[in-house]
C-alpha positions in Angstrom: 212.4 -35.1 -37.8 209.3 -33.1 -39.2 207.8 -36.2 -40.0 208.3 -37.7 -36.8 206.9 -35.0 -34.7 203.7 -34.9 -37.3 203.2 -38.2 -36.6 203.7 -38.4 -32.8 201.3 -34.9 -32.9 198.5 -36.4 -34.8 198.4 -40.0 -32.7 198.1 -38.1 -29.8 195.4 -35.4 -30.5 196.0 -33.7 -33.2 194.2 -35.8 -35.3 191.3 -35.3 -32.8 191.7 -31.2 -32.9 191.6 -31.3 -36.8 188.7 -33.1 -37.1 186.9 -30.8 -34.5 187.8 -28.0 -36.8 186.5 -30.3 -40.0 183.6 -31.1 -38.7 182.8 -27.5 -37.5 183.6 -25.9 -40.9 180.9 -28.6 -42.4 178.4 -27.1 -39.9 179.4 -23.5 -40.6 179.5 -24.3 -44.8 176.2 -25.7 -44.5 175.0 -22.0 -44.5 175.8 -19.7 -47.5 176.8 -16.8 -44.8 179.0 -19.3 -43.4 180.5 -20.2 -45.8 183.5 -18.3 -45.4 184.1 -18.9 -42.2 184.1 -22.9 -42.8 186.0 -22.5 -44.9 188.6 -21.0 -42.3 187.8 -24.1 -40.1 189.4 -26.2 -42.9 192.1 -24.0 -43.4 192.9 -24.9 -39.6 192.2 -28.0 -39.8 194.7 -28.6 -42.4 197.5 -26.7 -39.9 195.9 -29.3 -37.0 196.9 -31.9 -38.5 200.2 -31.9 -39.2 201.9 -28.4 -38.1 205.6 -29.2 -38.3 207.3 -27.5 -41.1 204.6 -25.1 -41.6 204.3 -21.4 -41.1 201.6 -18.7 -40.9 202.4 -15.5 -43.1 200.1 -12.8 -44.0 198.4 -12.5 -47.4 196.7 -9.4 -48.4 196.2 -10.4 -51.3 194.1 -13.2 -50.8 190.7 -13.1 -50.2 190.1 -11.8 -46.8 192.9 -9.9 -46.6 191.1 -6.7 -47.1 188.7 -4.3 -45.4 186.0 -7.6 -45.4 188.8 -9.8 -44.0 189.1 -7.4 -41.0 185.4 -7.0 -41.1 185.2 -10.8 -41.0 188.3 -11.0 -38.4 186.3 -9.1 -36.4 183.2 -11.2 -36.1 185.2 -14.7 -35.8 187.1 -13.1 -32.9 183.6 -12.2 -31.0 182.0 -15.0 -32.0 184.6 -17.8 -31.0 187.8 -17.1 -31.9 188.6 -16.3 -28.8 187.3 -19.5 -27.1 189.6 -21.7 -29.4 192.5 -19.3 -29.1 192.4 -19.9 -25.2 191.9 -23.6 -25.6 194.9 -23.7 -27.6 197.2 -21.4 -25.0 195.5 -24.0 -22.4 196.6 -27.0 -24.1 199.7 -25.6 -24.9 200.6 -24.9 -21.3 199.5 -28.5 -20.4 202.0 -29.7 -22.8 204.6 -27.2 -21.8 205.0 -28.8 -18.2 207.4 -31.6 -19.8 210.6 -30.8 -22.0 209.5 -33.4 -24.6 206.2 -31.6 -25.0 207.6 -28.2 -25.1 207.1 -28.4 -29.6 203.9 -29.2 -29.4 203.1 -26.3 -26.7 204.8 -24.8 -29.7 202.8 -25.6 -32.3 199.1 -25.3 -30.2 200.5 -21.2 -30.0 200.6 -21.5 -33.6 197.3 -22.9 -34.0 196.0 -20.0 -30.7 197.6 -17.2 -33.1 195.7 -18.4 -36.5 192.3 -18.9 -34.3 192.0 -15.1 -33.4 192.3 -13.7 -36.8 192.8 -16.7 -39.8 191.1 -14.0 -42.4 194.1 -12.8 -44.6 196.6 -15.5 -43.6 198.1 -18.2 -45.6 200.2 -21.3 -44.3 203.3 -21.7 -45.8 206.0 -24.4 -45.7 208.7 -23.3 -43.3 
């Protein structure tokens, strides 16, 4: 079933949503002070494109997961972690309105909750 609903979410836009997150982790990796927040971006993008079967769990043990992670949360939450949070809760109202697309409001909440703060998170399989 996993499969399925990974396929039916990339043909229609999820495949679309991770590249947006690709292509603006190349942009922000192009700087060395970006760096880290590209690579975020891919982290995301990776969860975009097929979010079935996958989990977000905290990691303080990885890197950003620390004082600089919340340092780092902080900025990426000012600077537009927000906006794609709220275009995720957006999206996932839109696709709420039918019972069929009532997972994949599912999974854009998933996607809204890793936007605000992705420093010191890991995605798991579920």
């Amino acid at each position: 079933m996993r499969l399925l609903l990974n396929i039916l979410w990339s043909i229609f836009g999820g495949f679309f949503v991770a590249l947006q997150y690709v292509l603006g982790g190349l942009v922000l990796c192009i700087t060395i002070v970006g760096i880290p927040f590209g690579l975020q971006c891919f982290k995301m993008a990776g969860l975009a494109l097929f979010p079935f079967g996958k989990d977000i769990e905290h990691d303080r043990s990885a890197a950003g997961g620390g004082l600089l992670g919340t340092v780092m949360n902080v900025v990426w939450f000012l600077v537009g972690g927000v906006w794609i949070a709220l275009s995720h809760i957006g999206l996932a109202a839109g696709a709420a309105v039918t019972i069929i697309g009532i997972p994949f409001a599912i999974q854009h909440l998933k996607l809204a909750v890793l936007a605000v703060f992705p420093f010191g998170k890991k995605i798991v399989e579920a």
